[in-house]
N, CA, C, O and CB atoms as a CASP TS submission, in Angstrom:
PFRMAT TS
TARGET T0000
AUTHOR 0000-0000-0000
METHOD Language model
MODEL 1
PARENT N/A
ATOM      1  N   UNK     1    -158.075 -80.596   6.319  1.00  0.00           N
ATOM      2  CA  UNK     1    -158.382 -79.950   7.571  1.00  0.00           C
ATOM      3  C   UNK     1    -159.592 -79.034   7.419  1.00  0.00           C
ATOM      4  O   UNK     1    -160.493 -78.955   8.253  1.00  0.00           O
ATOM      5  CB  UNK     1    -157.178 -79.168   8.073  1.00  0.00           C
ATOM      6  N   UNK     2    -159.513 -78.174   5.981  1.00  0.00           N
ATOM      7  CA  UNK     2    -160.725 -77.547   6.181  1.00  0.00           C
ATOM      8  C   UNK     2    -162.143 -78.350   6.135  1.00  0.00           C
ATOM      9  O   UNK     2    -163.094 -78.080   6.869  1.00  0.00           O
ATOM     10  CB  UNK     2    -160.723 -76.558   5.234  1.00  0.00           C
ATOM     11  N   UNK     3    -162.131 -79.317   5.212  1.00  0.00           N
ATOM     12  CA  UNK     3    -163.234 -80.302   5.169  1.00  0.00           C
ATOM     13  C   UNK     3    -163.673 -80.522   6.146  1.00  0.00           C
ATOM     14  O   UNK     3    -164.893 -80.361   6.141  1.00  0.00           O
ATOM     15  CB  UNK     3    -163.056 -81.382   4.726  1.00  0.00           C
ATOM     16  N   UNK     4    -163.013 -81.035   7.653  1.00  0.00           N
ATOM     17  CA  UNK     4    -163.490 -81.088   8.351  1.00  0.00           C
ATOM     18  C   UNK     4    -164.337 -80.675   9.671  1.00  0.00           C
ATOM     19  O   UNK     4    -165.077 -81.283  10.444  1.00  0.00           O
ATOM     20  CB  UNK     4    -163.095 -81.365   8.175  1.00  0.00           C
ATOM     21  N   UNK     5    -163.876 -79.373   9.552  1.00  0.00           N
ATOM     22  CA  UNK     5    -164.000 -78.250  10.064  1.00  0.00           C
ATOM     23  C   UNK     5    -165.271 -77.913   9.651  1.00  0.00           C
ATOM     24  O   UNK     5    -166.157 -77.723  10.484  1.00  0.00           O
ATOM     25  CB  UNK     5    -163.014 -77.386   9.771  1.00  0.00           C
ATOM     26  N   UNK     6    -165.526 -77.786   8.118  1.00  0.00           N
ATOM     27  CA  UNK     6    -167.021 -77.685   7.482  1.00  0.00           C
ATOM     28  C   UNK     6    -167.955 -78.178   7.900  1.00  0.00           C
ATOM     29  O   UNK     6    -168.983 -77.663   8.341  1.00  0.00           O
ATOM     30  CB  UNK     6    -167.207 -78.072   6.409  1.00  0.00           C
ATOM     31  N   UNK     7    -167.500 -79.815   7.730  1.00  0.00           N
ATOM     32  CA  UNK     7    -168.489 -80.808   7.904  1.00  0.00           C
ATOM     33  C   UNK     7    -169.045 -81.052   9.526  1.00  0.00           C
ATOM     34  O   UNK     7    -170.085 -81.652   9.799  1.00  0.00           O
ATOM     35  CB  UNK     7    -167.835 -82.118   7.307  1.00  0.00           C
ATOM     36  N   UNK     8    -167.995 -80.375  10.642  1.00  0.00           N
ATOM     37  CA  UNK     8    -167.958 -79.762  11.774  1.00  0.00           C
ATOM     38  C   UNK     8    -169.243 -78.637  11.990  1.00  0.00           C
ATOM     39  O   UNK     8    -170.311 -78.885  12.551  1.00  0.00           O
ATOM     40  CB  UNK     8    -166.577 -79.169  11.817  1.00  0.00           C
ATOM     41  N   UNK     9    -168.973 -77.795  11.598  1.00  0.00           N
ATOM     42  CA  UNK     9    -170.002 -76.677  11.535  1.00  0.00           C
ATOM     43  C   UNK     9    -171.720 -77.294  10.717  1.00  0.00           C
ATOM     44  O   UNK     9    -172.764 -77.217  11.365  1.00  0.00           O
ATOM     45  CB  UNK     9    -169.101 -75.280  10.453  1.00  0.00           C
ATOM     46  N   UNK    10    -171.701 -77.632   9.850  1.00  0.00           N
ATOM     47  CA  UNK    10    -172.608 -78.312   9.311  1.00  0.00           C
ATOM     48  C   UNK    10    -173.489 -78.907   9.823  1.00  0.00           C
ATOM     49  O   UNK    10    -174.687 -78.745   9.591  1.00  0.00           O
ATOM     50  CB  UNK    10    -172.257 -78.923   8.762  1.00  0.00           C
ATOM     51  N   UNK    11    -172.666 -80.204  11.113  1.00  0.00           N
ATOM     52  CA  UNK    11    -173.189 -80.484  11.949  1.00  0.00           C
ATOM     53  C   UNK    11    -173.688 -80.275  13.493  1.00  0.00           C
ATOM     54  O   UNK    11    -174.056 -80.798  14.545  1.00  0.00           O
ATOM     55  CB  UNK    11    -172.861 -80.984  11.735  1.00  0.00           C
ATOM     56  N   UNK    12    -173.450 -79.287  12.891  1.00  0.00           N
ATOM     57  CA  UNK    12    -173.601 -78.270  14.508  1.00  0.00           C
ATOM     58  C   UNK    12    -174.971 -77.706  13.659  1.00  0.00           C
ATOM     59  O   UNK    12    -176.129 -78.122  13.611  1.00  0.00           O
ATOM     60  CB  UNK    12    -171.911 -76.632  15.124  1.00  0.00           C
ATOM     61  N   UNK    13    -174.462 -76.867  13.187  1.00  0.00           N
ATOM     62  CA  UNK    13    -175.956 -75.930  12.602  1.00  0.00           C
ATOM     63  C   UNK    13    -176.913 -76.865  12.293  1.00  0.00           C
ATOM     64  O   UNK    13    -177.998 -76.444  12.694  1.00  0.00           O
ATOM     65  CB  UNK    13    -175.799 -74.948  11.100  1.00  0.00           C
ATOM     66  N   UNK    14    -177.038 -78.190  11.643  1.00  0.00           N
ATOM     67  CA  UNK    14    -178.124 -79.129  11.618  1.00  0.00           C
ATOM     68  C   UNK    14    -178.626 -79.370  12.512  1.00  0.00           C
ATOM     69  O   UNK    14    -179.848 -79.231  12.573  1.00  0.00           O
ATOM     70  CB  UNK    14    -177.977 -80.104  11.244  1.00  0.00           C
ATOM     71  N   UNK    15    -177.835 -79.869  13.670  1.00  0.00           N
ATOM     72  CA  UNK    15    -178.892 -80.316  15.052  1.00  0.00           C
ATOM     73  C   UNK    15    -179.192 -78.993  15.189  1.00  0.00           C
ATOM     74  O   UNK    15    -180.368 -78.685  14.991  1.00  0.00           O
ATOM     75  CB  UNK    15    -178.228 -81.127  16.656  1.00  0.00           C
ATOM     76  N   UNK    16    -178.242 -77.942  15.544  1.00  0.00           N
ATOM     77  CA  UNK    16    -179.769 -76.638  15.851  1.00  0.00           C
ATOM     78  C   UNK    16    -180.961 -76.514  15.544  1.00  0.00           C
ATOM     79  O   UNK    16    -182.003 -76.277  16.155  1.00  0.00           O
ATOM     80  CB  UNK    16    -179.737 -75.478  15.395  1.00  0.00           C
ATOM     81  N   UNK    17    -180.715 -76.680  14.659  1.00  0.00           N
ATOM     82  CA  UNK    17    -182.420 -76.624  13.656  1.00  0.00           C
ATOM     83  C   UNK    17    -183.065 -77.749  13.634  1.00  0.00           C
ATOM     84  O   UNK    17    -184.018 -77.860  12.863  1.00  0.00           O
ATOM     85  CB  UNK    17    -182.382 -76.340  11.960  1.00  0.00           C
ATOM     86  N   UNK    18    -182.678 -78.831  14.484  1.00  0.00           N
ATOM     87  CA  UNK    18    -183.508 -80.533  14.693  1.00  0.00           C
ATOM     88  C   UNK    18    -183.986 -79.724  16.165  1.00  0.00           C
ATOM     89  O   UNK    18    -185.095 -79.938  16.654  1.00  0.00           O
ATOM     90  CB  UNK    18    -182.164 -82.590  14.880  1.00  0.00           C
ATOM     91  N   UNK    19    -183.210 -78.982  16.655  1.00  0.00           N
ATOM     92  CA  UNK    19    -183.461 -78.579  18.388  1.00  0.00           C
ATOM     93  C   UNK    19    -184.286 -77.721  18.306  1.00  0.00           C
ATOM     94  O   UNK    19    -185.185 -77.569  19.132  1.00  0.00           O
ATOM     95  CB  UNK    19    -182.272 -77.968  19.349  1.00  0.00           C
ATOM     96  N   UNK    20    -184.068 -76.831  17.020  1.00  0.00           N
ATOM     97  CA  UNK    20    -185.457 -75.791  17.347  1.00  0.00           C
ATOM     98  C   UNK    20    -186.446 -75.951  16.639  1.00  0.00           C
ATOM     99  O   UNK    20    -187.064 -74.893  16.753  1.00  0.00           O
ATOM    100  CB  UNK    20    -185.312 -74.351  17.187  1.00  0.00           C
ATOM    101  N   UNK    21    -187.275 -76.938  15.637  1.00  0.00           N
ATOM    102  CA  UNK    21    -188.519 -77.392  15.129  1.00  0.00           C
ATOM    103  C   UNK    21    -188.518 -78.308  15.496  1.00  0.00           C
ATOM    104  O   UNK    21    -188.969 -78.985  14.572  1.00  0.00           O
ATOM    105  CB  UNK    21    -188.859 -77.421  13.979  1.00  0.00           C
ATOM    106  N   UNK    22    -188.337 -78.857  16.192  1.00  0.00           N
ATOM    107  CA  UNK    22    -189.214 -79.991  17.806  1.00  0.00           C
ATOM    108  C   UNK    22    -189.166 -79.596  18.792  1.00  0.00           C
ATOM    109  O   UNK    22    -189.715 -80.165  19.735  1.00  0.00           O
ATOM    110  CB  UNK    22    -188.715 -81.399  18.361  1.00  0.00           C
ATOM    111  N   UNK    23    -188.289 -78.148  18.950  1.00  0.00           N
ATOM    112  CA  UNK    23    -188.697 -77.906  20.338  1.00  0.00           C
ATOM    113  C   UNK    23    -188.582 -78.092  21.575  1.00  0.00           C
ATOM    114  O   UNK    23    -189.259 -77.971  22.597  1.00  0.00           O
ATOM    115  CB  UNK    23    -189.316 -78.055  20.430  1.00  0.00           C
ATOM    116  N   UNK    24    -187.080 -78.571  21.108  1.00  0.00           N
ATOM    117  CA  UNK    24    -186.522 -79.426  22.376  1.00  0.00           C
ATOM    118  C   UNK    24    -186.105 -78.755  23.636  1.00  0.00           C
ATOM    119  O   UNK    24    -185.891 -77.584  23.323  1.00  0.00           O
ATOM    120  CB  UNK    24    -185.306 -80.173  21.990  1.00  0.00           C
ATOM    121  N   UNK    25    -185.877 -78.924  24.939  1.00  0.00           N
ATOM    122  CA  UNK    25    -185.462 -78.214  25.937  1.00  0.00           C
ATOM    123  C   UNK    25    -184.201 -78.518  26.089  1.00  0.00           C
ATOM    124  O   UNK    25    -183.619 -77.821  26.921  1.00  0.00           O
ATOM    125  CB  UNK    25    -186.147 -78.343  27.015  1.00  0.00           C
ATOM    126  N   UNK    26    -183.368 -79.603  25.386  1.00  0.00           N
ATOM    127  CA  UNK    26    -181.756 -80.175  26.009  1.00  0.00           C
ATOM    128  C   UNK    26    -181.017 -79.311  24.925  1.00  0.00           C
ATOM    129  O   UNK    26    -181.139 -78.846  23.792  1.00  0.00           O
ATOM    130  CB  UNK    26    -181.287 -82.254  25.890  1.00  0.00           C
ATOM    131  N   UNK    27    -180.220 -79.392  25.940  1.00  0.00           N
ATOM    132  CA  UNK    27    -178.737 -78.335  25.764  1.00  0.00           C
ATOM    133  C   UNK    27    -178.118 -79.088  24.142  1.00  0.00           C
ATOM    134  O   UNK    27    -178.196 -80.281  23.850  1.00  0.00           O
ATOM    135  CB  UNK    27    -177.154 -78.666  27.573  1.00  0.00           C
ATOM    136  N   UNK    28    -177.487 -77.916  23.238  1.00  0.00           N
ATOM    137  CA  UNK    28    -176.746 -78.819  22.368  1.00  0.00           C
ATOM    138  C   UNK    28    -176.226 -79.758  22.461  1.00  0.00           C
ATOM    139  O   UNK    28    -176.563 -80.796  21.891  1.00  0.00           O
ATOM    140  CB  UNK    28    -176.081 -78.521  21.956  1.00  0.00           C
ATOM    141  N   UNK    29    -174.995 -79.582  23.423  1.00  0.00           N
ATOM    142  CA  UNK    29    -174.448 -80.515  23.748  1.00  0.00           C
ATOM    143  C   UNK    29    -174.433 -81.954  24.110  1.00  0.00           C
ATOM    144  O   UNK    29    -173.622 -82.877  24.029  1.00  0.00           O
ATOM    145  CB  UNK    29    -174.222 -80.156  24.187  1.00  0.00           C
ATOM    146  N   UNK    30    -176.024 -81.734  24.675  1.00  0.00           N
ATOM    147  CA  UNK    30    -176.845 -83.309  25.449  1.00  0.00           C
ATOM    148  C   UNK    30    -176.751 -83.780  24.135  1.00  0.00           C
ATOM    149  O   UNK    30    -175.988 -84.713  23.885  1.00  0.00           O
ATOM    150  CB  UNK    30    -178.782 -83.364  26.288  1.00  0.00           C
ATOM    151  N   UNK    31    -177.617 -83.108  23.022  1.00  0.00           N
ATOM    152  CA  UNK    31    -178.452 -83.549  21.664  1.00  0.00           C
ATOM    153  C   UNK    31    -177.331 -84.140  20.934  1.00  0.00           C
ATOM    154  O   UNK    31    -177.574 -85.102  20.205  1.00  0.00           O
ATOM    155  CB  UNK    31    -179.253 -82.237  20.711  1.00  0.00           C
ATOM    156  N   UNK    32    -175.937 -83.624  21.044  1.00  0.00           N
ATOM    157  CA  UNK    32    -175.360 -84.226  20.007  1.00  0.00           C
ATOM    158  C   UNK    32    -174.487 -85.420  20.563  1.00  0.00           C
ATOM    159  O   UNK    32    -173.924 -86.197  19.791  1.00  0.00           O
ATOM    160  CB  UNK    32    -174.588 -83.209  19.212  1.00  0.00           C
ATOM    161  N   UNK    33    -174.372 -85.568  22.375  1.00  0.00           N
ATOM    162  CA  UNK    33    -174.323 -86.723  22.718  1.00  0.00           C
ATOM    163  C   UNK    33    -175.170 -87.653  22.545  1.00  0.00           C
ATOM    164  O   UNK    33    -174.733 -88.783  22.328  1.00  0.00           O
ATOM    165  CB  UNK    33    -174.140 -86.713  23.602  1.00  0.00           C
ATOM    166  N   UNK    34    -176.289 -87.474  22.585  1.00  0.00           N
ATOM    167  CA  UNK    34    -177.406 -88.696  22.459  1.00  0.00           C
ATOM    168  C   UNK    34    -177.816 -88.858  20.739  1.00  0.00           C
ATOM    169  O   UNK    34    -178.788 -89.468  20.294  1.00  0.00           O
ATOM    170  CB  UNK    34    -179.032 -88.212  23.504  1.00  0.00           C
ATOM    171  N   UNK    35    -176.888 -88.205  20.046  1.00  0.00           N
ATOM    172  CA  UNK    35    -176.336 -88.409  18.354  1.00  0.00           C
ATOM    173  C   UNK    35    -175.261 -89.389  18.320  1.00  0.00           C
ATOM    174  O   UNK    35    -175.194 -90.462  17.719  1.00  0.00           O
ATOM    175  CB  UNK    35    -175.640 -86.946  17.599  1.00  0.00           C
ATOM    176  N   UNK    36    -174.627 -88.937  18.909  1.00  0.00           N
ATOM    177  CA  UNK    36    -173.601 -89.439  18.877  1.00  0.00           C
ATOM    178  C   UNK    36    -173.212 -91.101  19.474  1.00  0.00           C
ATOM    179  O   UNK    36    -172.361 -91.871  19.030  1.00  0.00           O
ATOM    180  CB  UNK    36    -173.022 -88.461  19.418  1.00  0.00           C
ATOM    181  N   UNK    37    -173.846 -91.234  20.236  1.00  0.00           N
ATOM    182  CA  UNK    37    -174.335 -92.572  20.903  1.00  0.00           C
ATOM    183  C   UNK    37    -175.330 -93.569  20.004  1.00  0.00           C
ATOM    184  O   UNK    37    -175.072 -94.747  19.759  1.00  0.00           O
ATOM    185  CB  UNK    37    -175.163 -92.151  22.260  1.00  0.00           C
ATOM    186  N   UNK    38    -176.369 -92.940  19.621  1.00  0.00           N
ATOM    187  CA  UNK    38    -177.480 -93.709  18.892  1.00  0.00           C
ATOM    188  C   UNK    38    -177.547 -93.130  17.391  1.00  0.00           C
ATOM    189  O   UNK    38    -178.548 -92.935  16.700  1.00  0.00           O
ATOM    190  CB  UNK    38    -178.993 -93.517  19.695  1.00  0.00           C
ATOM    191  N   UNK    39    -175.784 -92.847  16.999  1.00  0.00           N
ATOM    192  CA  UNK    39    -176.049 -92.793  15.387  1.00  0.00           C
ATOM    193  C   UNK    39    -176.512 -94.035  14.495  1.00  0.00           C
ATOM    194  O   UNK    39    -176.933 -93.769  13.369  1.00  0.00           O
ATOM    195  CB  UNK    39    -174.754 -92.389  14.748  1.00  0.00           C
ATOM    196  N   UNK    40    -176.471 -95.332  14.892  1.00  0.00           N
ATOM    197  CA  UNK    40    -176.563 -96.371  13.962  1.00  0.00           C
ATOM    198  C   UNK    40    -178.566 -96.956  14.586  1.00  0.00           C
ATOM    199  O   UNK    40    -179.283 -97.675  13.890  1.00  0.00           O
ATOM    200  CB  UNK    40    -174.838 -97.764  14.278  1.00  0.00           C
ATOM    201  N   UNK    41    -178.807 -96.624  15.387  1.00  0.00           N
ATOM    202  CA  UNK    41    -179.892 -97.182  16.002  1.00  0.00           C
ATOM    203  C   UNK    41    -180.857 -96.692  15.415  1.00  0.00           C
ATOM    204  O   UNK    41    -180.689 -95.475  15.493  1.00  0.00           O
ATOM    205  CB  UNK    41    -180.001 -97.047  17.292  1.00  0.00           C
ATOM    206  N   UNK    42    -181.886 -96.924  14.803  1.00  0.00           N
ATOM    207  CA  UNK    42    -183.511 -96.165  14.196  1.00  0.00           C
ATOM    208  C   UNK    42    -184.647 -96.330  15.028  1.00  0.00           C
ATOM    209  O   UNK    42    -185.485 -97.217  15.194  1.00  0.00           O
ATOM    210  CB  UNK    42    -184.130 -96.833  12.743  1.00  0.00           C
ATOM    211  N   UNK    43    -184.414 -95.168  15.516  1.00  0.00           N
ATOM    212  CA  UNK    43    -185.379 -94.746  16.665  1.00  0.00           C
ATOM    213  C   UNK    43    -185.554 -93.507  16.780  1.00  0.00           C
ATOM    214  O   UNK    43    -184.604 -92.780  16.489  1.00  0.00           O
ATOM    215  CB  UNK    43    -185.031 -95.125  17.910  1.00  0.00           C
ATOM    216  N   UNK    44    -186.862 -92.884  17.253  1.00  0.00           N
ATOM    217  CA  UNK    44    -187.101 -91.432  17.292  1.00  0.00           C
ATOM    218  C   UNK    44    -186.517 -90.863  18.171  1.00  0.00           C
ATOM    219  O   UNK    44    -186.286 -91.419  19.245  1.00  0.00           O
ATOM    220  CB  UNK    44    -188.285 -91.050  17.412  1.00  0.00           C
ATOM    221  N   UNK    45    -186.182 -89.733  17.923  1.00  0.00           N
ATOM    222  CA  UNK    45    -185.241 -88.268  18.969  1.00  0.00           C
ATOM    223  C   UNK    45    -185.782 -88.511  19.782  1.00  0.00           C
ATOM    224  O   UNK    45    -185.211 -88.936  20.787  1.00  0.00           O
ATOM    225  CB  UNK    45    -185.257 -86.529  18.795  1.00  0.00           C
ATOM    226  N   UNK    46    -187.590 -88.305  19.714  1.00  0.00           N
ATOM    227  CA  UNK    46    -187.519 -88.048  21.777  1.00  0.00           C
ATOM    228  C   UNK    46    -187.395 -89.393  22.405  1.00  0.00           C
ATOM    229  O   UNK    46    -186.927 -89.490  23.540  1.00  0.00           O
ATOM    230  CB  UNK    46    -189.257 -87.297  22.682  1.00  0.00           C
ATOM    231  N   UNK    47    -187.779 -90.412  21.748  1.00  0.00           N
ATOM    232  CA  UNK    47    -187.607 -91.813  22.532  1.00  0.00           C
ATOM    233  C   UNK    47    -185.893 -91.988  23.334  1.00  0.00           C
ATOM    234  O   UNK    47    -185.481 -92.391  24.421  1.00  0.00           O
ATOM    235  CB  UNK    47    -187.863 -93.217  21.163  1.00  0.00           C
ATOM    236  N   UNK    48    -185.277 -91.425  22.071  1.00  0.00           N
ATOM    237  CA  UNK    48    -183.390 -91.539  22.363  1.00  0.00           C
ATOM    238  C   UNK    48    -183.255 -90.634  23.702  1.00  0.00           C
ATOM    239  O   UNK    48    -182.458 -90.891  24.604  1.00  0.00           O
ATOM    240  CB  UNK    48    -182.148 -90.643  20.801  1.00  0.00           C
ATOM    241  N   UNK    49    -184.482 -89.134  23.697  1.00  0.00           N
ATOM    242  CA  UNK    49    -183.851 -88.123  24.491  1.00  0.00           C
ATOM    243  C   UNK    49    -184.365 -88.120  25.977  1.00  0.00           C
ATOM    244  O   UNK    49    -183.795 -87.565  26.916  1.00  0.00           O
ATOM    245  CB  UNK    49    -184.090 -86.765  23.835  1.00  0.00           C
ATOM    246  N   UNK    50    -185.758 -88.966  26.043  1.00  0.00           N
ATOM    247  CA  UNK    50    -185.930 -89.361  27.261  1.00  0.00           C
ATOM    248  C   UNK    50    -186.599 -90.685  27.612  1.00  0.00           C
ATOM    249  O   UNK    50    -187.782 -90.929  27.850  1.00  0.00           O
ATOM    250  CB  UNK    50    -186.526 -88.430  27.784  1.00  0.00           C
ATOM    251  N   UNK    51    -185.492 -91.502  27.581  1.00  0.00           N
ATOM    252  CA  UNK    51    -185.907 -93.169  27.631  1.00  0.00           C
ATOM    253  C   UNK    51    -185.592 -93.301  29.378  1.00  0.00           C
ATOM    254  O   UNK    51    -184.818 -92.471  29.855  1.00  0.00           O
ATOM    255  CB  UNK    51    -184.619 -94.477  26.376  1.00  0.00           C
ATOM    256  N   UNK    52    -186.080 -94.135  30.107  1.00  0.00           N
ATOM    257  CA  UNK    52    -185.420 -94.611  30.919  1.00  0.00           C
ATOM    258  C   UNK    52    -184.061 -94.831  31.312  1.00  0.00           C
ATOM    259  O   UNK    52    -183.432 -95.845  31.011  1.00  0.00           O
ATOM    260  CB  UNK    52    -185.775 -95.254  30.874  1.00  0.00           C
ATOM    261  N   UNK    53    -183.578 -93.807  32.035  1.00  0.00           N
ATOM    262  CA  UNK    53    -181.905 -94.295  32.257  1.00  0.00           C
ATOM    263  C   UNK    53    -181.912 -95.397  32.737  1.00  0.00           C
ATOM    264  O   UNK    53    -182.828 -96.056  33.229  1.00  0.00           O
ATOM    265  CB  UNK    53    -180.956 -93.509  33.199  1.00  0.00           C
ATOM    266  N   UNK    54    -180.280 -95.716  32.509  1.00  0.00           N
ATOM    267  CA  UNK    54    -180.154 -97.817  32.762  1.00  0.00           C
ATOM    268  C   UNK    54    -179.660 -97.622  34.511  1.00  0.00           C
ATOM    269  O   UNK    54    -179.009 -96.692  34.988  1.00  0.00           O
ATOM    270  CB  UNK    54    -178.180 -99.060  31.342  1.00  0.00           C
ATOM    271  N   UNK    55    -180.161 -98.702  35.142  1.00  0.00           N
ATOM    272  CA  UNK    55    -179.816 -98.682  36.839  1.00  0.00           C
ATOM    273  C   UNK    55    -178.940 -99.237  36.922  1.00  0.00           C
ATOM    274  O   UNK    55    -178.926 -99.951  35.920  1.00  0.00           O
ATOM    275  CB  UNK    55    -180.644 -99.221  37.880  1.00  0.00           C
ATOM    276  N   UNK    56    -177.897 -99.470  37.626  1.00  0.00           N
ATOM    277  CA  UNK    56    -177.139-101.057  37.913  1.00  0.00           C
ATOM    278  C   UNK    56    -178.093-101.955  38.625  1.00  0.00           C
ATOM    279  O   UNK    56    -177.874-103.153  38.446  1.00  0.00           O
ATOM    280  CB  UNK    56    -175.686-100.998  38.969  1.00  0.00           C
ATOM    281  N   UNK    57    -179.310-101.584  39.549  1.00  0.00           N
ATOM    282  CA  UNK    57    -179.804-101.994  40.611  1.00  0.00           C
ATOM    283  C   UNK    57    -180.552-103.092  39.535  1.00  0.00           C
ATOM    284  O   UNK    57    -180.941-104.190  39.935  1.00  0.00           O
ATOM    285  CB  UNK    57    -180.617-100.860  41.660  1.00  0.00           C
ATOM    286  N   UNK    58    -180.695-102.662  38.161  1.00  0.00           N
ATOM    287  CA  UNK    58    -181.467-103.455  37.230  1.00  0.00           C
ATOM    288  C   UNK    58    -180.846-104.603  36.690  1.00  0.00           C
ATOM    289  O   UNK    58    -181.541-105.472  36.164  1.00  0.00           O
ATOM    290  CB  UNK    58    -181.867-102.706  36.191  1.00  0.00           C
ATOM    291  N   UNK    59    -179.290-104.734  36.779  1.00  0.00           N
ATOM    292  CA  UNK    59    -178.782-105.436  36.339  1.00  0.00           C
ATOM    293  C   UNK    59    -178.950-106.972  36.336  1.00  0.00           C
ATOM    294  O   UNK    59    -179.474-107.465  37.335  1.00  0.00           O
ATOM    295  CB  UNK    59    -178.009-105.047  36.614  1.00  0.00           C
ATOM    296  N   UNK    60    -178.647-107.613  35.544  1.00  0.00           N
ATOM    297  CA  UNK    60    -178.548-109.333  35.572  1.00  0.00           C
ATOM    298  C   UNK    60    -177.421-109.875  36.466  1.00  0.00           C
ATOM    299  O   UNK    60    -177.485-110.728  37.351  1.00  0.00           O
ATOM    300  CB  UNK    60    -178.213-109.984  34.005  1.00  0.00           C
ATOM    301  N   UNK    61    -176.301-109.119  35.985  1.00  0.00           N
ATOM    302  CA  UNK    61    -174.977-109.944  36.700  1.00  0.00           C
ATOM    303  C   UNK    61    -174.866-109.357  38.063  1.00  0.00           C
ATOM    304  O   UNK    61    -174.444-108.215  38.245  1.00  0.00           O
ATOM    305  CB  UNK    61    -173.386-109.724  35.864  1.00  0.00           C
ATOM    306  N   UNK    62    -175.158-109.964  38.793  1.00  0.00           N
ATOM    307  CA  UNK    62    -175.038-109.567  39.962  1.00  0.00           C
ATOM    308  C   UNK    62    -173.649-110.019  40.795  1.00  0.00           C
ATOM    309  O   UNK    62    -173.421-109.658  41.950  1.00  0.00           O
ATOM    310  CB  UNK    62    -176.221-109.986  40.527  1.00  0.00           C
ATOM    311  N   UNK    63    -172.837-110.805  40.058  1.00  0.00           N
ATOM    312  CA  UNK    63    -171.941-111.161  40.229  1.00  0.00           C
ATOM    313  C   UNK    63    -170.548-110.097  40.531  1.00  0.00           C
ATOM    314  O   UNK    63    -169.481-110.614  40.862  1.00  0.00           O
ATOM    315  CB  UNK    63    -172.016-111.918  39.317  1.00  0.00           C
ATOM    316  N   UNK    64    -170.681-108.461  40.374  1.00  0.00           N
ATOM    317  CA  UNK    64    -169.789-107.600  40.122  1.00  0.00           C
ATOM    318  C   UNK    64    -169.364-107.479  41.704  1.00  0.00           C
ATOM    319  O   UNK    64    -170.173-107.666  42.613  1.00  0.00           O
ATOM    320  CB  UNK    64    -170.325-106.293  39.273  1.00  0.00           C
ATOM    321  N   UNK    65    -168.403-107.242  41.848  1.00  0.00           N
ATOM    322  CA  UNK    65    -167.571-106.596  43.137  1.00  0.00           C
ATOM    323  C   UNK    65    -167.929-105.256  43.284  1.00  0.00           C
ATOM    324  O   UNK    65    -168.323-104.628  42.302  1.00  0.00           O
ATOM    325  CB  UNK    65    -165.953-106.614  43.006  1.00  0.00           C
ATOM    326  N   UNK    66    -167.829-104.650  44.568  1.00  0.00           N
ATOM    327  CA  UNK    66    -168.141-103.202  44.665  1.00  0.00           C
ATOM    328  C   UNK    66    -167.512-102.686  45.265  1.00  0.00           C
ATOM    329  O   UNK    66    -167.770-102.602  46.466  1.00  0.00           O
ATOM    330  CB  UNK    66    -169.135-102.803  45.021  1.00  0.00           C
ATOM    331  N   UNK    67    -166.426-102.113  44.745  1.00  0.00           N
ATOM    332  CA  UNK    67    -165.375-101.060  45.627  1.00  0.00           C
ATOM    333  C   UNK    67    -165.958-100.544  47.101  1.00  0.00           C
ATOM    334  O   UNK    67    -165.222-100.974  47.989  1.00  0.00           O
ATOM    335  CB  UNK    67    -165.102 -99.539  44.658  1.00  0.00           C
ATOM    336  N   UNK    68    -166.951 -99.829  47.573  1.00  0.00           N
ATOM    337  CA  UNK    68    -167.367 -99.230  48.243  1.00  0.00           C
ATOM    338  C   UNK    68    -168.663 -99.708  48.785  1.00  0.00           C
ATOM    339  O   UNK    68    -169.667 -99.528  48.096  1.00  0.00           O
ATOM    340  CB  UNK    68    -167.278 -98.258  47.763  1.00  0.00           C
ATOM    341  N   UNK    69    -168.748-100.215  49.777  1.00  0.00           N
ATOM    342  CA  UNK    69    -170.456-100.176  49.841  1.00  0.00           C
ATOM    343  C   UNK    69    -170.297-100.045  51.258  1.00  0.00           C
ATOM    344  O   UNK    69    -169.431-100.690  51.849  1.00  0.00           O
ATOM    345  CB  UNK    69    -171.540-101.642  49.244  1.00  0.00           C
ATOM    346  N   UNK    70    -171.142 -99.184  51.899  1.00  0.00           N
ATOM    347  CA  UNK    70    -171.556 -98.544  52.826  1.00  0.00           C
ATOM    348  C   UNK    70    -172.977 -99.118  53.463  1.00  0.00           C
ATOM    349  O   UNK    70    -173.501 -98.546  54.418  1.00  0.00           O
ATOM    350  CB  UNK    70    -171.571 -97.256  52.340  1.00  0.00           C
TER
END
């Protein structure tokens, strides 16, 4: 339990210091979601931190049902 807790903190205090010598404007929290998402992917922070969000409007399958459409 304590191990993890360490390795917890560890990784907290690391991205701080990825957030503050680049200079980033996103909230911890964003940073260690968009870690947490693109841990296996090799690609640069800011590319991960401001890529194009995905649309549905972009989608291929157009085949989906839509609860609601107005």
């Amino acid at each position: 339990m304590k191990t993890q807790i360490w390795i917890a903190v560890s990784v907290y205090v690391l991205v701080a210091i990825v957030r503050k010598r680049l200079r980033l404007e996103v909230s911890l929290y964003t940073l260690l979601q968009v870690f947490s998402v693109t841990v296996f992917e090799k690609m640069p922070i800011q590319s991960a931190l401001f890529a194009a969000p995905y649309r549905l409007d972009d989608a291929e399958d157009s085949n989906q049902l839509e609860l609601f459409t107005f």
